[in-house]
Structures are given as C-alpha cells and as structure tokens.
N, C-alpha and C positions, 0 to 999 in steps of 0.2 A: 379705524378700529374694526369695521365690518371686513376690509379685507383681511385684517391680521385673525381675526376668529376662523376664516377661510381656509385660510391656508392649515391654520392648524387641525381643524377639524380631515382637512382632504389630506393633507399628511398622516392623521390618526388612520384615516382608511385603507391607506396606503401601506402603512404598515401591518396593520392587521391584517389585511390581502396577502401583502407578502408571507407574513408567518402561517400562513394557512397549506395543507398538501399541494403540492405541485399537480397530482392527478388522482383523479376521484372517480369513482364510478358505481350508480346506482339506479335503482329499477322497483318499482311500484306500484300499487295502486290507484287508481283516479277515476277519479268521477264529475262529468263536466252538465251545467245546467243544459235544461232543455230554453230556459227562458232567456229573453234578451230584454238590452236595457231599456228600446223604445216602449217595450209591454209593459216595464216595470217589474218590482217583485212581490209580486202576492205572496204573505206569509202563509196563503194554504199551500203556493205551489213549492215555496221553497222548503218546507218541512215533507212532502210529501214526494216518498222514493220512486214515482213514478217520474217527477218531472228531470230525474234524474238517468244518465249514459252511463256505463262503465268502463272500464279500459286499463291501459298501462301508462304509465310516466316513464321514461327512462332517458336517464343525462348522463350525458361524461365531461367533465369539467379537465381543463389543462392551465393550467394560473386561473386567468380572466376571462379565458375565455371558455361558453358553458354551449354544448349542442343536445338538443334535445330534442326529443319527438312525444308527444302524446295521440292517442287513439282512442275511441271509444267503439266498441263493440253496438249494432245495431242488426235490425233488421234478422235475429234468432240465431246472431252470430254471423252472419255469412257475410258484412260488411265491416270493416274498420275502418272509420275517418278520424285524422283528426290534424295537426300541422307541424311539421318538422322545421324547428327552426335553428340558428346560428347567433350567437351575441354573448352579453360579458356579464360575469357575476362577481358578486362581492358580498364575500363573509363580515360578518361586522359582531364584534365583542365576541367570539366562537359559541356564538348562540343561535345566533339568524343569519339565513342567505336572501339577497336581493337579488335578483336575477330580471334580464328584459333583451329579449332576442325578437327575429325577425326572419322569416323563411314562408315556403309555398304549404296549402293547403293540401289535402290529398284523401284519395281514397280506395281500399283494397276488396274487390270483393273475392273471396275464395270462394270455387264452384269446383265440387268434387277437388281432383287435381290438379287442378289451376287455379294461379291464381294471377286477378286482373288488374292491375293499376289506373286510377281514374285520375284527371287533374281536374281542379275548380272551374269552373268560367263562370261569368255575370252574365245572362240571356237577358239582354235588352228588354225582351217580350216579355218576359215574366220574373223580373229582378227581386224580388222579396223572397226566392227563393232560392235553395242552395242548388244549382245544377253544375253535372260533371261529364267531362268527355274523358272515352280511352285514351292511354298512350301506347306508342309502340314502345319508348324505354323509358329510364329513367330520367336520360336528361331532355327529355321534350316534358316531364312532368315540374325539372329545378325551374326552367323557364317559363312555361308558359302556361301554371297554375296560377293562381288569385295570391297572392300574399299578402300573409297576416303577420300580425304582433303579439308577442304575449308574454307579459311579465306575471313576476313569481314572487311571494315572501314566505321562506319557510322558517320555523323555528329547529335545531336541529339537537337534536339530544341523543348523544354517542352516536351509532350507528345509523339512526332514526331520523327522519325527519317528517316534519306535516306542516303542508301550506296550505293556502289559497293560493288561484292564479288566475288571470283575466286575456283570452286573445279578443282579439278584433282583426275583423279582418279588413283592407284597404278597401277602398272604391273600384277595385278593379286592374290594382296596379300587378305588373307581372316583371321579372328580370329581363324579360324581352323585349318589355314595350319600350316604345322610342319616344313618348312620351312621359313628364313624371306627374300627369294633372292629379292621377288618378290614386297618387301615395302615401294620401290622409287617410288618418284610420276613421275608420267607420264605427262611430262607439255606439251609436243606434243596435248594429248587429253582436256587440259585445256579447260573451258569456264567462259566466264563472265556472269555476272548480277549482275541485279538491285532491291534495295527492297528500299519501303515505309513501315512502320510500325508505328501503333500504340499502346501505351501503354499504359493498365492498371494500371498498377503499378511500 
C-alpha cells in the first residue's frame, strides 16, 4: 500500500512539473539573517531590522532545473556576498515552489571602478569565521570557494512570489577538493531569509 500512495503522489508531481512554464525568469528582493542556528533565534534579534542583510534573489528556472544567486549588500554597499547555486525545482498545486540547489560561496567588493571577486576559504586558525581570498577569474572562484546549500519554499501568486530559504554552508568542501569528507552541510552555520520576487516569465 505504501508504495502505491508513492507512486501516486510522485506521479501527481510529475505532472504538475510538467504542466508548469518550460522557462521562467525572476529578480527580487531579499533579506538574509545575520543569525545562525548554533546562536539560536532570539525573538529580539529576529524582529529587529538590524539583525537583518539586504540584497537581491535572482532565478532562472528551465523545467527542473532552477539557478540562482543571492547577495546581500554589506559593509555601506561596497561588498556583496552571498552563494550562487545550481539544482532542481518543483512547482506543486500552481501555488508553491520547492526549490534545493547547491554551488560556491562568493563575494564582490566594488572599489571605485572595479570590481573585485573574493572566494570563501575555512582558515583553520580562525574557522568560526567567514574568511575570503581574491581570484584572478571566475573559474578559480566555481572551484575553489566553500560550497553551500540552499533551499527555498515560496508561495507564488501570479507574477509574485515570497518565500523563506535556508543556505548552509559545507565543512569546507570545494568542486576541486579530492576529497568529499568535507560535503556535510554545516547546519550550525545555517542562516535564513527572505525573498519577494518578480516575474517575467
């Protein structure tokens, strides 16, 4: 009996996915905690706009699969971090999106005119903290930043959507390391946020 409810329910999704836009594309609002989950959430800090980042959300979805990047603006604007990822979504009842990808950490500082690309590392020395090294391009940043996780559930109403979403970042794991010890998410350093989005298409 349990497999037959299975089937049917992963079938229902499956269809639904299918009946949904082939490609979408949308860009919004977001705002991600300053808190993590080993701190816990103090209901001063989580009502209080201070313990909160600002930034953008921006996806493009093609079927199932959803790429996305968030950012938050810091440091009086001149820094935007935040993680670009790759993975697969799924519409459900044309109400709600589920979404859970996985990609490198990163961070931009623009200084005058330029602008600098940093990738993640874990500093043995001082690991409860977020530290970041330049790159010379891009792809020394897909490799050999820190990568995180981070799913999503938004409600979506016409054009509109508003979620919550949670990254975490790995132990240290990178697309370059020859190792995979390190490719548990780290839910200690977890943070939440919020996005508003609109959509094109």
């Amino acid at each position: 009996m349990k497999r037959i409810v299975c089937a049917v329910v992963l079938a229902s999704m499956v269809c639904v996915a299918l009946a949904a836009s082939a490609f979408s594309f949308g860009v919004g609002n977001y705002a991600r905690g300053s808190m993590l989950i080993e701190h816990g959430f103090p209901m001063n800090e989580m009502v209080n706009p201070a313990s909160y980042q600002f930034g953008t959300d921006l996806r493009l979805r093609l079927d199932f699969i959803e790429v996305a990047m968030t950012g938050v603006l810091t440091n009086t604007n001149e820094y935007l971090n935040g993680i670009g990822t790759i993975g697969v979504n799924l519409p459900l009842f044309g109400l709600l999106d589920i979404g859970i990808g996985m990609g490198p950490y990163y961070l931009v500082h623009f200084d005058n005119d330029e602008v600098v690309t940093y990738r993640h590392f874990i500093n043995p020395n001082d690991s409860a903290n977020w530290s970041y090294r330049q790159v010379d391009n891009y792809g020394e940043l897909l490799t050999d930043s820190v990568v995180g996780y981070r799913a999503h559930a938004d409600v979506r109403l016409g054009n509109l959507s508003f979620g919550i979403s949670l990254d975490v970042p790995s132990y240290g794991y990178t697309f370059s390391s020859t190792t995979a010890d390190d490719i548990e998410p780290n839910f200690d350093k977890a943070r939440i946020g919020a996005s508003a989005i609109y959509w094109f298409l």
